[in-house]
DRENPA-3360 file (N, C-alpha, C; in nm, 2 decimals, always signed):
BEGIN
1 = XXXXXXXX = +13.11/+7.70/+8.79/+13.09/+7.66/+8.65/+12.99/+7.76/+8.58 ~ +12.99/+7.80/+8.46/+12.94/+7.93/+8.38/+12.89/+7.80/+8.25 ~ +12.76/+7.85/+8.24/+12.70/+7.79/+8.12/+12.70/+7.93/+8.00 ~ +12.72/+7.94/+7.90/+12.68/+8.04/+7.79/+12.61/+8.00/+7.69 ~ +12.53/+8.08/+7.66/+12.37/+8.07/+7.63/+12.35/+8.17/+7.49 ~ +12.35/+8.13/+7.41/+12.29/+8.25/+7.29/+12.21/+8.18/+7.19 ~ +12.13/+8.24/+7.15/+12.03/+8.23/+7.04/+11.98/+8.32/+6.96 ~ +11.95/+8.35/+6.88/+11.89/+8.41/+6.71/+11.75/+8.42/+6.76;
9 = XXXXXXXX = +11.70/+8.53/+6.74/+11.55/+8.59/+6.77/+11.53/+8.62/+6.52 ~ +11.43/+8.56/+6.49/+11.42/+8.59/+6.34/+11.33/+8.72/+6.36 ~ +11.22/+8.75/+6.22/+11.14/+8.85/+6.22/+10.99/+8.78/+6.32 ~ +10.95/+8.68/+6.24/+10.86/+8.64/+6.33/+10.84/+8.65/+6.50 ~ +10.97/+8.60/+6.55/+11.00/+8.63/+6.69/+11.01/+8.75/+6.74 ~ +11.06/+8.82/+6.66/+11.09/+8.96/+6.75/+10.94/+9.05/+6.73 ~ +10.91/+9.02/+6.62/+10.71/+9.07/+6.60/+10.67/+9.02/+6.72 ~ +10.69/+8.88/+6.72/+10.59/+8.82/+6.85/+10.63/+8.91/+7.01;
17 = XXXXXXXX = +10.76/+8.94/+7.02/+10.76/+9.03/+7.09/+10.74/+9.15/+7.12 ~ +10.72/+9.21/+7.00/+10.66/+9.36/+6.98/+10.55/+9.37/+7.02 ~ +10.44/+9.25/+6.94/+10.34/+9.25/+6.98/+10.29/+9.24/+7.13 ~ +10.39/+9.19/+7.24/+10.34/+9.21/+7.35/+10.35/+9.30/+7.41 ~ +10.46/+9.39/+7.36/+10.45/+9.51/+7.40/+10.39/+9.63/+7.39 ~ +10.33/+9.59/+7.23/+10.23/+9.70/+7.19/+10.09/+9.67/+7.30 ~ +10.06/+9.52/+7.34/+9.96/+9.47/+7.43/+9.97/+9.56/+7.56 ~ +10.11/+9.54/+7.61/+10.12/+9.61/+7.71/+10.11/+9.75/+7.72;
25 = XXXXXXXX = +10.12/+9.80/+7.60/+10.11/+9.94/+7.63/+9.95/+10.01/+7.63 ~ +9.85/+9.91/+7.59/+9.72/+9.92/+7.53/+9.66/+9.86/+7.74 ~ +9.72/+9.80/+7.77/+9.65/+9.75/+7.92/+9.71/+9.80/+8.00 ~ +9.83/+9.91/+7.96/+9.84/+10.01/+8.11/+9.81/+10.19/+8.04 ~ +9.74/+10.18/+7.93/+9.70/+10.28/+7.88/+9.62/+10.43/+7.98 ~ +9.61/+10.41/+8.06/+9.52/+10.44/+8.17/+9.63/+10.52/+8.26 ~ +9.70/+10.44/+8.29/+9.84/+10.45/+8.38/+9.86/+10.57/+8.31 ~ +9.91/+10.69/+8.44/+10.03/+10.77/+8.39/+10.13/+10.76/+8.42;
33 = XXXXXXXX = +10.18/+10.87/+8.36/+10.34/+10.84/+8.40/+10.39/+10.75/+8.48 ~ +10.37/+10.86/+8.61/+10.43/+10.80/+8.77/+10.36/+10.69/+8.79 ~ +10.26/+10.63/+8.74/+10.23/+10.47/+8.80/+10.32/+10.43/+8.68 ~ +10.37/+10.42/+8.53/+10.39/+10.40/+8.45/+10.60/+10.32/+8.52 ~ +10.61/+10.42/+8.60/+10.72/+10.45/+8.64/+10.73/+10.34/+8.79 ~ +10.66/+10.40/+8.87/+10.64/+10.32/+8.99/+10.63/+10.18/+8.98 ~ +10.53/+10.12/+8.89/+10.52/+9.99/+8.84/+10.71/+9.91/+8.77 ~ +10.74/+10.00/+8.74/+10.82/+9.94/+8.64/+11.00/+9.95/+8.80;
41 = XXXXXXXX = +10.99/+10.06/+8.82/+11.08/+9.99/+8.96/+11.03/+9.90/+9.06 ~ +10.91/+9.89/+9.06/+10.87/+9.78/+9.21/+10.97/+9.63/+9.09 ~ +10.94/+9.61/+9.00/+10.96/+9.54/+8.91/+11.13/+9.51/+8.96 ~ +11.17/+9.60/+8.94/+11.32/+9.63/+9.00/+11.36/+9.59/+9.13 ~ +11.22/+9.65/+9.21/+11.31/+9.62/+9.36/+11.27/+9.44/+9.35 ~ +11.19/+9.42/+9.30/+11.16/+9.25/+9.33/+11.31/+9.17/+9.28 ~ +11.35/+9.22/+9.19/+11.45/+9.15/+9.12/+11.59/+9.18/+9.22 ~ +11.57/+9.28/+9.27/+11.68/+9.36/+9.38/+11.66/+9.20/+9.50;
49 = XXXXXXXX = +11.52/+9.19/+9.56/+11.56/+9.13/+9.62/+11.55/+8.94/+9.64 ~ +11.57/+8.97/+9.48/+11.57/+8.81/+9.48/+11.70/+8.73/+9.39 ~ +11.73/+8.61/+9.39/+11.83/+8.52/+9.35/+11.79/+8.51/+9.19 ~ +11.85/+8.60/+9.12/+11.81/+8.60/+8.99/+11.97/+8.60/+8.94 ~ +11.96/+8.54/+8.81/+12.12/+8.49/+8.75/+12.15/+8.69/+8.72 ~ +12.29/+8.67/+8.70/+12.37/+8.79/+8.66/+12.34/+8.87/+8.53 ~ +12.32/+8.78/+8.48/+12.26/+8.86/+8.33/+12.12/+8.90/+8.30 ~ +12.02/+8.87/+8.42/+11.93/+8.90/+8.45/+11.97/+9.07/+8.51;
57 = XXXXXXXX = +12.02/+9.06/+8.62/+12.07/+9.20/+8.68/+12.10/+9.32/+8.57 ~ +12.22/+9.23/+8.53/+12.28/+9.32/+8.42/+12.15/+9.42/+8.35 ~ +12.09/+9.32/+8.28/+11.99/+9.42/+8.17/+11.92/+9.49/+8.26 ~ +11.88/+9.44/+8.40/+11.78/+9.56/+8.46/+11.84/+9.63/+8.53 ~ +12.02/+9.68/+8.50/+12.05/+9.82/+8.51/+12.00/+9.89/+8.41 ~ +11.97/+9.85/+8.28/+11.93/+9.93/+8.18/+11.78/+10.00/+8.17 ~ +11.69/+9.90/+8.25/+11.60/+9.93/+8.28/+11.57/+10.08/+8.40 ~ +11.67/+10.06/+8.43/+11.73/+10.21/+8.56/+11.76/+10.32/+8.49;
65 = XXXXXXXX = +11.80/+10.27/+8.39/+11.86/+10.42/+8.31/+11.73/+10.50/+8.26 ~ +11.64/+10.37/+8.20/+11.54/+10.44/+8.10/+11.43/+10.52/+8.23 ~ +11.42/+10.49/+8.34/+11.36/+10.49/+8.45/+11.40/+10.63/+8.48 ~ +11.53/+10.68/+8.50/+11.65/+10.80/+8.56/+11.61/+10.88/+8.40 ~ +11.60/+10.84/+8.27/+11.56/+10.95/+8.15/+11.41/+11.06/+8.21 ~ +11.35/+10.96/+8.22/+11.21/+10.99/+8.26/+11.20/+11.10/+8.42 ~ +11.24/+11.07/+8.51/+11.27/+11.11/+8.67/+11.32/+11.22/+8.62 ~ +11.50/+11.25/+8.53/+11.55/+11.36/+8.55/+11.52/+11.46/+8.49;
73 = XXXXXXXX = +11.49/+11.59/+8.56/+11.42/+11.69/+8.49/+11.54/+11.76/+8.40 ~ +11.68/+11.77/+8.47/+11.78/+11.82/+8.39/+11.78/+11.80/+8.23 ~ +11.75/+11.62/+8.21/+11.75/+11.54/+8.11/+11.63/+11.64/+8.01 ~ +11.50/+11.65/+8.07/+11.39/+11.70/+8.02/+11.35/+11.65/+7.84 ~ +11.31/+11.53/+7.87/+11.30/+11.44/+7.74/+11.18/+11.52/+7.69 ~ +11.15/+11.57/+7.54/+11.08/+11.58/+7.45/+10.93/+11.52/+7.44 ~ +10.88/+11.56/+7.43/+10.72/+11.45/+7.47/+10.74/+11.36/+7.35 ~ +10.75/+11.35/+7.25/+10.79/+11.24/+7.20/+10.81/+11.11/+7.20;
81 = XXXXXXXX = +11.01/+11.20/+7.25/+11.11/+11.08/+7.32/+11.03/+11.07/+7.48 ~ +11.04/+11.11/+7.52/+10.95/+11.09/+7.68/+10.85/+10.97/+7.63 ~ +10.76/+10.96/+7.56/+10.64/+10.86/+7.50/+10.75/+10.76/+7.45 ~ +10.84/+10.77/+7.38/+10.91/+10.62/+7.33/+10.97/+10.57/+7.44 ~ +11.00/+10.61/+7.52/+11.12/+10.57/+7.64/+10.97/+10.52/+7.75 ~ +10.81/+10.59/+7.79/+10.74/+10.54/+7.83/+10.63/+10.41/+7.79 ~ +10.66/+10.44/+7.64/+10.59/+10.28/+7.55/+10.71/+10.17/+7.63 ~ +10.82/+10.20/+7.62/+10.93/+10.09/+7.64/+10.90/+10.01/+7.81;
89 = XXXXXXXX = +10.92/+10.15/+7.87/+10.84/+10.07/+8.01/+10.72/+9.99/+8.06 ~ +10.62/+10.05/+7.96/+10.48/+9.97/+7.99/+10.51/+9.86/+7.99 ~ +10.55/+9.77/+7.94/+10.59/+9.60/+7.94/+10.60/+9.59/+8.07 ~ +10.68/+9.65/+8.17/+10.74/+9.62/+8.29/+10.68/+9.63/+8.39 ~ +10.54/+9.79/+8.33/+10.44/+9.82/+8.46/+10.30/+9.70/+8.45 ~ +10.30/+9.63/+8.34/+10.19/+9.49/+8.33/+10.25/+9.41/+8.38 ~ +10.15/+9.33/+8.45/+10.16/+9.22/+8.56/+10.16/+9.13/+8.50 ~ +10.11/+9.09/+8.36/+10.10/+8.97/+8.27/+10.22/+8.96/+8.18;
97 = XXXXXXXX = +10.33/+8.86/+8.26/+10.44/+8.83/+8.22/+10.42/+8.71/+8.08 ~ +10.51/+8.70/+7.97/+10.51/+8.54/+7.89/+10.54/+8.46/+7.98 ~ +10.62/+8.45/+8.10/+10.68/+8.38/+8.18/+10.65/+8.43/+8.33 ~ +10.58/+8.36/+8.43/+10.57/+8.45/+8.55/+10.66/+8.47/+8.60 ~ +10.74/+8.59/+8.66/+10.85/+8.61/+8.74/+10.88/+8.51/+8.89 ~ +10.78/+8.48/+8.91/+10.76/+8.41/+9.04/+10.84/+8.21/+8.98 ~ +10.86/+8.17/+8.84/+10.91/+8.05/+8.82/+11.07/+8.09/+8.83 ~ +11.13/+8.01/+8.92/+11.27/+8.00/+8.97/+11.34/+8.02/+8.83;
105 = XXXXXXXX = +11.47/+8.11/+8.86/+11.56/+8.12/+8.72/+11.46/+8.12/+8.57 ~ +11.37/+8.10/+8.54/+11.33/+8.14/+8.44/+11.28/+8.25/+8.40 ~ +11.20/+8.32/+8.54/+11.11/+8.39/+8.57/+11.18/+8.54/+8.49 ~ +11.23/+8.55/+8.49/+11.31/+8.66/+8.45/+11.33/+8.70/+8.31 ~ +11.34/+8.55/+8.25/+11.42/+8.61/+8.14/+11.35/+8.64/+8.06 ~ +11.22/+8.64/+7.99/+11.14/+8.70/+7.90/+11.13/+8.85/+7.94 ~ +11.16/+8.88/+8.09/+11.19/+9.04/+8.11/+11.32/+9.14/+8.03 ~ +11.42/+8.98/+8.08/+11.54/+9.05/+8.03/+11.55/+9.05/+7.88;
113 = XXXXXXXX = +11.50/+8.94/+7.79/+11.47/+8.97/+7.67/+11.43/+9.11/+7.65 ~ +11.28/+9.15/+7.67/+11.25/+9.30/+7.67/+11.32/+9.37/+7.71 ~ +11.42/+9.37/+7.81/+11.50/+9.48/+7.81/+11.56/+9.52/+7.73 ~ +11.66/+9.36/+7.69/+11.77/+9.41/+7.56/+11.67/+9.43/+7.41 ~ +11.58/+9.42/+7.40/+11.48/+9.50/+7.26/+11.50/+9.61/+7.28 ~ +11.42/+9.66/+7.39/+11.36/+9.80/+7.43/+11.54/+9.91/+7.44 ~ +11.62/+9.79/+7.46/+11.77/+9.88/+7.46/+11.82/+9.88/+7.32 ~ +11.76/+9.79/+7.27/+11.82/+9.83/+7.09/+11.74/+9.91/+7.10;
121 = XXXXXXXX = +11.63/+9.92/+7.05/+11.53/+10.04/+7.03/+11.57/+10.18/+7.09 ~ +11.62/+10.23/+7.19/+11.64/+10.31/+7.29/+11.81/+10.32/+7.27 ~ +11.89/+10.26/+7.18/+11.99/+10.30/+7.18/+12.07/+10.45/+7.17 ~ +12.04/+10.50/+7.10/+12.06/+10.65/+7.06/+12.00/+10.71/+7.21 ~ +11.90/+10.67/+7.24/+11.85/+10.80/+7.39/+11.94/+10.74/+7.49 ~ +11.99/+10.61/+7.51/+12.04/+10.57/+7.65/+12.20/+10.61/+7.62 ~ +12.22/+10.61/+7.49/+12.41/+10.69/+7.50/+12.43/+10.84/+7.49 ~ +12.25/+10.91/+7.47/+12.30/+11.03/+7.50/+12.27/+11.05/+7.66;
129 = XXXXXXXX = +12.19/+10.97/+7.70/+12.16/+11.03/+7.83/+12.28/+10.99/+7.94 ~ +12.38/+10.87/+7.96/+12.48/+10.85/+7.98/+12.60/+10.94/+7.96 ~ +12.57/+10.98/+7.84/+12.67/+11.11/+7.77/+12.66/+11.21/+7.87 ~ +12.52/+11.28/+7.92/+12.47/+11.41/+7.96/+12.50/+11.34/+8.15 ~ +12.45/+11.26/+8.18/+12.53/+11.21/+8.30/+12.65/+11.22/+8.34 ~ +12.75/+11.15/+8.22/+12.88/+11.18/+8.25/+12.95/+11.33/+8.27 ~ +12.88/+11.41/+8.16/+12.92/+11.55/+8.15/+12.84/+11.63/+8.25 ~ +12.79/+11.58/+8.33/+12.70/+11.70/+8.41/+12.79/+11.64/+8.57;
137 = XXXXXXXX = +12.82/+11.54/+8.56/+12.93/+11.50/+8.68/+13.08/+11.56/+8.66 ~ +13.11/+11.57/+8.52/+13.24/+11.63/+8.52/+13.25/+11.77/+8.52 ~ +13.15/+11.84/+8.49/+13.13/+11.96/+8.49/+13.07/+12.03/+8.63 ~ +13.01/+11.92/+8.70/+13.03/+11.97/+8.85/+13.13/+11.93/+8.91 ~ +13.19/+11.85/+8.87/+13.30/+11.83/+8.93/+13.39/+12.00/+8.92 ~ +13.44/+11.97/+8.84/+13.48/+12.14/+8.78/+13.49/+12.26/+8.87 ~ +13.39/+12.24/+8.89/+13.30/+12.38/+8.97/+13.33/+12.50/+8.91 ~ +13.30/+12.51/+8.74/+13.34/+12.62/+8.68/+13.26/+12.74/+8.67;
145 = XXXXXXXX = +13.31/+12.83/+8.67/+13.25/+12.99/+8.72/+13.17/+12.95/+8.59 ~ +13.03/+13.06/+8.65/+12.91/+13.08/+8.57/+12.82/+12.97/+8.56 ~ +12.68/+12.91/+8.52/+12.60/+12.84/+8.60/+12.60/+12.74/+8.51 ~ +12.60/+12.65/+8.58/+12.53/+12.46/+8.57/+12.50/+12.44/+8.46 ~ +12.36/+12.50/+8.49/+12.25/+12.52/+8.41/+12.29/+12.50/+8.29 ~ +12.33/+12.66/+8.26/+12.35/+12.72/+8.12/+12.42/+12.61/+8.04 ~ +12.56/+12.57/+8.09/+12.62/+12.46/+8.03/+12.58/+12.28/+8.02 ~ +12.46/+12.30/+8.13/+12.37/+12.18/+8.10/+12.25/+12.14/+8.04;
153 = XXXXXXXX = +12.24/+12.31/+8.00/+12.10/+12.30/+7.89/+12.19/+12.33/+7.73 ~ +12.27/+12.40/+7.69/+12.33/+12.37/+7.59/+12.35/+12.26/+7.58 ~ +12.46/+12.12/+7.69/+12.47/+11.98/+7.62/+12.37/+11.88/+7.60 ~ +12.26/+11.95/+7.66/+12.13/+11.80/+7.67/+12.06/+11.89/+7.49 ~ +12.12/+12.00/+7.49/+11.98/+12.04/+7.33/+12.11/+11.98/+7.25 ~ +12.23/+11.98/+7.25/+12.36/+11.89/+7.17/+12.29/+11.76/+7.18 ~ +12.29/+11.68/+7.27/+12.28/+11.56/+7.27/+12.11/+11.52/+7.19 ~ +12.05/+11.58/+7.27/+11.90/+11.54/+7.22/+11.92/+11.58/+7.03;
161 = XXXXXXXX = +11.98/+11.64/+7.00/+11.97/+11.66/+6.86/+12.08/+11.54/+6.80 ~ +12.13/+11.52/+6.85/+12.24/+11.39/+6.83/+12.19/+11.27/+6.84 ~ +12.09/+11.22/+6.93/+12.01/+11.09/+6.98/+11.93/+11.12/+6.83 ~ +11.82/+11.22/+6.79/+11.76/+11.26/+6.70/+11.82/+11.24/+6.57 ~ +11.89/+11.22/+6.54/+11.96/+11.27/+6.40/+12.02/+11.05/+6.38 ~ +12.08/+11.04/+6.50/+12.10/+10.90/+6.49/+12.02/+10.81/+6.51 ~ +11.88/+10.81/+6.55/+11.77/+10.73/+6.55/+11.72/+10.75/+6.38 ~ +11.74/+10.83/+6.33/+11.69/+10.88/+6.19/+11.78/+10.81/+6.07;
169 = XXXXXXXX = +11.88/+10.84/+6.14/+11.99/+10.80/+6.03/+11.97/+10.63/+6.01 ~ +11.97/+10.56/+6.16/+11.96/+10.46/+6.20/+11.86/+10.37/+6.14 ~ +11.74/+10.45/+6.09/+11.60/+10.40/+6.03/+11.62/+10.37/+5.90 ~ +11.71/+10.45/+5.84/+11.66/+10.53/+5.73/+11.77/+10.35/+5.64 ~ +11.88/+10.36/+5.71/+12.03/+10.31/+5.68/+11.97/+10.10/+5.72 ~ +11.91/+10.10/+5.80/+11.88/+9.96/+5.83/+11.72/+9.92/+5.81 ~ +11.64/+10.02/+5.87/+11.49/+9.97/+5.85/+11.51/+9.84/+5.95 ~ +11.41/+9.74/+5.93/+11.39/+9.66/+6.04/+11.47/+9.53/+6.03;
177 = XXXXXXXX = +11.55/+9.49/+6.09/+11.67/+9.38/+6.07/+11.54/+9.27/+6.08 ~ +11.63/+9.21/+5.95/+11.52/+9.05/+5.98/+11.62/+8.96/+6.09 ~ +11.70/+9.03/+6.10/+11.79/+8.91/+6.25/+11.83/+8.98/+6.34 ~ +11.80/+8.96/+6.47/+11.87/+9.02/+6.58/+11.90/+8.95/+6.67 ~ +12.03/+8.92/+6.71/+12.11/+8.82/+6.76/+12.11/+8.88/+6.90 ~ +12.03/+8.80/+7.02/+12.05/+8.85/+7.13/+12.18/+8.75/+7.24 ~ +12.21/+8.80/+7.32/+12.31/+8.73/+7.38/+12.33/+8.76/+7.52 ~ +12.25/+8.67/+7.57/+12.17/+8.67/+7.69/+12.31/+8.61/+7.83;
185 = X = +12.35/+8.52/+7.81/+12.48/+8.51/+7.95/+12.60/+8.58/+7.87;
% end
């Protein structure tokens, strides 16, 4: 049996969630990177090995991706974008959950909530980095004469100017939705 579950996050709510994350980024301020990082997979492996519903899982593949932006040097995110994609994680590397992870089936989901925020927010960086994934697997696949590199530093300065241009556009065209409809099972 499958229960499906959706609800309406207003402005109020989604503030109230921003604000924890701005908190979170202010109490791992200290943290660098690699604990920034480290913290935010142990996070992962706990969820790896525990009885957490499906749609829980689901969003913390996305949390993998933003994890894999940061790790790949190919990728080589902009300090900037590097800092947006690292604000996004601090939530994950604090210990001080809305909900503690350790309460059965619930424990999770204020995580997975933050994920899917932090994945709107991060939309433009996580479809080009998926983009530059896909194409750096097909283009090794390939094995086409002349280097890697060369044709993997042209697509990531393509893409990074494309994530750039659509995060802008994106701002400019919506500003801050007073409704965001999350859809959690």
């Amino acid at each position: 049996m499958t229960i499906e579950v959706s609800f309406e996050l207003e402005e109020p709510d989604l503030e109230y969630f921003r604000e924890h994350i701005r908190s979170a980024c202010e109490e791992v301020e200290g943290l660098g990177e690699t604990e920034i990082i480290e913290k935010a997979d142990a996070l992962l492996s706990q969820i790896t090995g525990s009885e957490v519903p499906e749609f829980v899982r689901e969003r913390f593949q996305r949390l993998r991706i933003l994890i894999g932006m940061l790790a790949d040097a190919e990728w080589a995110l902009e300090d900037e974008d590097r800092q947006n994609v690292l604000d996004a994680l601090a939530y994950f590397a604090n210990p001080h959950d809305l909900i503690p992870d350790g309460v059965p089936v619930l424990g999770f989901i204020d995580d997975a909530i933050m994920v899917e925020l932090v994945s709107q927010g991060l939309k433009h960086e996580i479809e080009a980095y998926n983009d530059f994934c896909a194409y750096r697997a097909s283009e090794a696949a390939r094995n086409r004469e002349g280097s890697l590199e060369t044709y993997l530093a042209a697509r990531r300065r393509a893409l990074h100017t494309r994530m750039r241009r659509r995060r802008t556009s994106t701002r400019k065209r919506v500003g801050r939705s007073a409704r965001t409809r999350l859809r959690l099972f």
